[in-house]
C-alpha positions as CSV (number, residue, x, y, z in Angstrom):
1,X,-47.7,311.2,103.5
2,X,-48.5,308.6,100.5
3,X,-50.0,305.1,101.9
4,X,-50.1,304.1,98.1
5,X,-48.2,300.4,98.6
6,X,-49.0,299.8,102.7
7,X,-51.2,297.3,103.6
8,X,-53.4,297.3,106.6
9,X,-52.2,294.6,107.9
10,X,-48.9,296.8,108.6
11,X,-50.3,299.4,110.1
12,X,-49.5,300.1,114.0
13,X,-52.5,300.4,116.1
14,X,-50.4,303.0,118.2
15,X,-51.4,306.8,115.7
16,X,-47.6,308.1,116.8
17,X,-45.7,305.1,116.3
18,X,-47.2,304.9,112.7
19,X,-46.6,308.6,112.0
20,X,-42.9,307.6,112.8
21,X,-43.1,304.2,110.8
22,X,-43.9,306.4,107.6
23,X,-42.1,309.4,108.2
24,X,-38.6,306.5,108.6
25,X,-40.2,304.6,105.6
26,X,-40.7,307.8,103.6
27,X,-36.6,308.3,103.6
28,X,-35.6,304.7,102.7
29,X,-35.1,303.9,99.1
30,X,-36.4,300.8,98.1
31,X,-33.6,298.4,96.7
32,X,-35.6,296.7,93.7
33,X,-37.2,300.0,92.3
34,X,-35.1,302.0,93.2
35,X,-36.4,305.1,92.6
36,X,-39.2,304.9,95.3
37,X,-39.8,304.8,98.9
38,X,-40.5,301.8,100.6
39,X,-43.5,303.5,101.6
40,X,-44.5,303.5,98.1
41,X,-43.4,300.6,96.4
42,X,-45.4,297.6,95.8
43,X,-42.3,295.4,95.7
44,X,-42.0,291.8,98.4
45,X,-38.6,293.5,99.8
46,X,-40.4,297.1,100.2
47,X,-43.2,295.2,102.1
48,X,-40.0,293.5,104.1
49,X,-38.9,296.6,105.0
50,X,-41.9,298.0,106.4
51,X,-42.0,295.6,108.5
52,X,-39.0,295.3,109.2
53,X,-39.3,299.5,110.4
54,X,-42.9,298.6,112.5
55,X,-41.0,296.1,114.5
56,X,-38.0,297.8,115.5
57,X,-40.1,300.9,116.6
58,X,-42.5,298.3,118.9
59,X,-39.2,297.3,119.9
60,X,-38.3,300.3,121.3
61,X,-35.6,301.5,118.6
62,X,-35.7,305.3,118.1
63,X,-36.0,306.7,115.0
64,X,-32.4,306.8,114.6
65,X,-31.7,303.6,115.6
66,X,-33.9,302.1,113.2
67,X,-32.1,303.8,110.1
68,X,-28.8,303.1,111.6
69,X,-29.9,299.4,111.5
70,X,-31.0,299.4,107.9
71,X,-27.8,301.5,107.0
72,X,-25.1,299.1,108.6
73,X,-27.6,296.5,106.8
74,X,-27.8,297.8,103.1
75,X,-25.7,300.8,103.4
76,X,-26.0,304.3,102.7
77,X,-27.9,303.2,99.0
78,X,-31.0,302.3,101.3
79,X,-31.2,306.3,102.1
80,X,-32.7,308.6,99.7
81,X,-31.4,311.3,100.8
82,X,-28.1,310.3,101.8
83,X,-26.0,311.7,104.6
84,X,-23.4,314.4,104.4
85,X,-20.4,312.9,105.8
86,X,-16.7,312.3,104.1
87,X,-18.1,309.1,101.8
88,X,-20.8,311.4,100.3
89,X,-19.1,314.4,100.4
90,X,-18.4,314.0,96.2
91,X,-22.2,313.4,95.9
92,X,-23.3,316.6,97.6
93,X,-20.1,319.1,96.7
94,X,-20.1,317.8,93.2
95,X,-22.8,319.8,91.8
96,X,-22.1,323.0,94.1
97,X,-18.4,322.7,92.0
98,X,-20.1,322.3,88.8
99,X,-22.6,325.4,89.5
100,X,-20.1,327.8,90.5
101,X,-17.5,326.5,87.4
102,X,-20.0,327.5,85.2
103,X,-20.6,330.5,86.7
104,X,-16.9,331.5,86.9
105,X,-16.5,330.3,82.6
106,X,-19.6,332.0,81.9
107,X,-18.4,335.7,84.0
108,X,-14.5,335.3,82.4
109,X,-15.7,334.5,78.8
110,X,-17.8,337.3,78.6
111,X,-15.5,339.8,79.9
112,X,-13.2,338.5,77.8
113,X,-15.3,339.3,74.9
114,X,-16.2,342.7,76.0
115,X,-12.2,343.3,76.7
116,X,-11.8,342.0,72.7
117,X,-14.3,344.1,71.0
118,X,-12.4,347.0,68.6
119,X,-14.0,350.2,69.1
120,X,-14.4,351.7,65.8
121,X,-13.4,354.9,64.7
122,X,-15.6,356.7,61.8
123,X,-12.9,358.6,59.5
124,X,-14.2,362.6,59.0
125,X,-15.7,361.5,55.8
126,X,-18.0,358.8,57.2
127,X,-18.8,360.7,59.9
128,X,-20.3,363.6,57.8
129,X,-22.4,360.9,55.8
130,X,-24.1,360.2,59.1
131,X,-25.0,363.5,59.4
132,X,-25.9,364.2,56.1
133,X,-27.9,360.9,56.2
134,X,-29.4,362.0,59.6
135,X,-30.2,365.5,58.6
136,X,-31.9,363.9,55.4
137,X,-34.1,362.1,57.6
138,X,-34.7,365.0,59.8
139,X,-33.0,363.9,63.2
């Protein structure tokens, strides 16, 4: 896991309670970048946060716990990968809907355009051109 933005000073002295610390921290979104983990940002609140994270596991808080904390804090926006549950449900079945839209346009619109192709017919005279043509060429 990245240790780009923690400090020593945070780290646990305890190797599993660390491990944890990161692997929570990894998963939380940091709320002035935004992009990042807390683990990763550089930002005062990030550095909050980790702390934050350390103290509840010394505490005694399970892993759990601790993200249920922050959620019920900062709500599910302090998850990067948030939850599947009725409030997200848009966020996750959104793009399944949009994948298998396309899918279904893209199948209908080109059987449709199969199903509207005219088959043409050569009249007898066009036909023996071919041949002629073809037999000139020697097929």
């Amino acid at each position: 896991m990245s240790a780009n933005a923690v400090q020593p000073s945070e780290i646990l002295p305890d190797a599993e309670m660390e491990r944890r610390a990161r692997a929570i921290s990894a998963g939380l979104r940091c709320l002035v970048c935004q992009n990042q983990s807390i683990d990763d940002s550089d930002a005062d609140l990030a550095k909050d946060l980790r702390v934050l994270v350390r103290e509840r596991l010394e505490s005694g808080d399970s892993d759990g716990e601790v993200i249920d904390y922050l959620v019920a804090r900062y709500g599910e926006f302090v998850l990067l990968r948030p939850r599947l549950s009725t409030g997200t449900l848009i966020l996750w079945g959104t793009p399944v809907a949009l994948l298998l839209a396309g899918g279904a346009f893209a199948l209908l619109s080109s059987r449709r355009r199969r199903a509207e192709r005219p088959t043409v017919r050569l009249t007898p005279d066009e036909e023996r051109a071919v041949e002629a043509a073809l037999r000139e060429k020697g097929f």
